[in-house]
N, C-alpha and C positions, 0 to 999 in steps of 0.2 A: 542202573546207576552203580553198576557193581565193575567196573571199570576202571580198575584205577591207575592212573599215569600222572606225569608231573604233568606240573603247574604251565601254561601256555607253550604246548607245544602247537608245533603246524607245520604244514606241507603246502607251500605256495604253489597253486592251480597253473598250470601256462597257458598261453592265450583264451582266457575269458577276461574279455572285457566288455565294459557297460557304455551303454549309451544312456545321455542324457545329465542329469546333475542327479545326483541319490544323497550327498552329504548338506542340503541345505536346509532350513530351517519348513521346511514341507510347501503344499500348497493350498494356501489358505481356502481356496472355495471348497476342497475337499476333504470339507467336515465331516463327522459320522454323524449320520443321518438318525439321529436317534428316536426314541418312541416312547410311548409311555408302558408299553410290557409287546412280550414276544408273539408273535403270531401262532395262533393256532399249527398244529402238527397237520402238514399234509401230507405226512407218509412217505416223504423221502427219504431213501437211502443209501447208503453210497460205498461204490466199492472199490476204490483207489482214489488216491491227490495224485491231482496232476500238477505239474509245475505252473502257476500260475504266470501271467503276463502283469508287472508293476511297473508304471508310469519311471521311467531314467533309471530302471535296475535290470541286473541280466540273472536272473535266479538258475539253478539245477538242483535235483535231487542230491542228497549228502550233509557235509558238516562245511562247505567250501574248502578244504580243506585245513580248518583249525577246529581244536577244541581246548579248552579249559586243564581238563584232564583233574584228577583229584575229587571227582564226583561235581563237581562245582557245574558241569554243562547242564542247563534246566530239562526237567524234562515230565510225564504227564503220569502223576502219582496218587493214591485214593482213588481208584476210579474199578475197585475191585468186585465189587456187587454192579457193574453191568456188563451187559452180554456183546463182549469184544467178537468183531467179526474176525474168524480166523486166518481168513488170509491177507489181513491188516497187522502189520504192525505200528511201530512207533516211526512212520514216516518223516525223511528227514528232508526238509531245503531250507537249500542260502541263497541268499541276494548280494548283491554285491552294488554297488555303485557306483559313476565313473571317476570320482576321486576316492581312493581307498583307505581306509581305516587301517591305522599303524599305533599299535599298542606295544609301550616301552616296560621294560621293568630289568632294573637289574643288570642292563647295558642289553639286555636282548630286545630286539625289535620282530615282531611277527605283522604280517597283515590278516584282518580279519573281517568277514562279511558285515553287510551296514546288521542285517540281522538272520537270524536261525530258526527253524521251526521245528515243531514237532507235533505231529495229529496222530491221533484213535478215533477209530471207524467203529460203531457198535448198531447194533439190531434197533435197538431204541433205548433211550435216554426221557423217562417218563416225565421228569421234573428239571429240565437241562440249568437251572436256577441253583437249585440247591446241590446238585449233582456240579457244577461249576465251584460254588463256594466248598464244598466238601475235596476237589480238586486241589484248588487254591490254596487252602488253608494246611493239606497236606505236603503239598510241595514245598511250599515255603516253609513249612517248619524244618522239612527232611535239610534243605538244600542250607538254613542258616544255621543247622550244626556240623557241615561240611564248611562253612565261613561267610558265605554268602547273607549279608546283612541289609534289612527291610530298610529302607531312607523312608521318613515322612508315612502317611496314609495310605492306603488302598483307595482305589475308588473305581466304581461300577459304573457301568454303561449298559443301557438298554437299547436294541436295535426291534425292527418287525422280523430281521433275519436272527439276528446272534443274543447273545449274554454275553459281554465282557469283565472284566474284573485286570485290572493293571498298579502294578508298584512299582517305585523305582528301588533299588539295591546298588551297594557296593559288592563286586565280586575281585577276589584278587588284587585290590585296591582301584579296582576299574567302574566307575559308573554305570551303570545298566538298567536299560528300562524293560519288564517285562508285563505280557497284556495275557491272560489265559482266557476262551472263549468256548461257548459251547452253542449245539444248537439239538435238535432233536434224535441226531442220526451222527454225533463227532464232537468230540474236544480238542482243543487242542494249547499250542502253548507258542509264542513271538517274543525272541527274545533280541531286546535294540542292544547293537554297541555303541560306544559315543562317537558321533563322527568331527567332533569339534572339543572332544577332553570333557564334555559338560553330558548328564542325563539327556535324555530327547525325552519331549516334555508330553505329559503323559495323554493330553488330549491328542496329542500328531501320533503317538504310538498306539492310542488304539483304533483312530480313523484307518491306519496303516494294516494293524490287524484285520480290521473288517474288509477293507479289499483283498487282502491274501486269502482270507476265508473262503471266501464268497469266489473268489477266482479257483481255489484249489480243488473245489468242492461242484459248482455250477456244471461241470464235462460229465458228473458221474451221477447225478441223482437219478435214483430208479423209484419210481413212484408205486 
């Protein structure tokens, strides 16, 4: 996060386009499938994100071509006492959707993916619970003295696969919903732009999470 550039810059991608709708209010039957705690470790572990496959989005590796700039882009911080796999780093993908996100400020207009990610690959993750909230609580501190301001509660999510944890924030005067997740073998971090001016509501953002997860992750585990 030591990066620093102005405020919404971006470099508009040429032909990537999405199929499908990505800016509407999601699909209801796909809930996050939640649990009452996380499933035993099976010894998975993983050694690259692949670009997942998301129902009406066309994702690739990178920032889609925008970022925040000012430290303001989320990213996956506290996470310094576990044992980062070294040929991992802070992997990055966007999605995009087939109507695109245009965020104004200032008479400048940029377009920006519906959301952004970013994961860490580590050996093992003992307690992917408190190793998440230790995440969490780090980031979010770091990122709201850079301007980035917490809206409303946090609230948690329990999957058999994941731990989530999601807030919504204002960044740049922009609504943002973000979901941080962990599981035994990766953290990571989904951060929504608003595709309609409004937060994306923080149940659809971590159902969302959970398939990018589980899609990023499912090509690489090594048992």
């Amino acid at each position: 996060m030591n990066n620093k550039r102005g405020i919404l810059t971006a470099v508009i991608a040429v032909g990537v386009l999405a199929a499908g709708c990505g800016s509407d209010d999601g699909d209801k039957k796909d809930a996050l499938p939640q649990a009452e705690k996380l499933a035993a470790d099976n010894g998975a572990r993983y050694r690259a994100v692949r670009v997942p496959t998301l129902d009406g989005m066309t994702c690739d590796k990178g920032n889609g071509g925008f970022r925040f700039g000012s430290d303001l882009d989320m990213s996956v911080t506290g996470d310094d006492d576990l044992p980062q796999i070294k040929e991992s780093g802070e992997d990055q993908v966007s999605c995009f959707g087939a109507t695109r996100i245009t965020l104004s400020k200032g008479g400048m207009r940029v377009t920006a993916p519906n959301l952004t990610t970013r994961t860490n690959l580590y050996g093992k993750i003992a307690d992917p619970t408190a190793s998440l909230g230790k995440v969490f609580s780090r980031t979010m501190d770091l990122e709201k003295g850079y301007g980035r301001n917490p809206v409303g509660e946090p609230k948690t999510f329990t999957t058999k696969d994941l731990v989530l944890k999601c807030q919504q924030n204002v960044s740049d005067t922009f609504p943002m919903t973000t979901c941080f997740w962990a599981n035994y073998g990766a953290i990571g971090v989904v951060d929504f732009f608003p595709p309609d001016g409004k937060h994306v509501p923080i149940d659809e953002a971590a159902a969302q999470t959970h398939k990018f997860a589980l899609g990023a992750l499912s090509a690489t585990a090594t048992p």
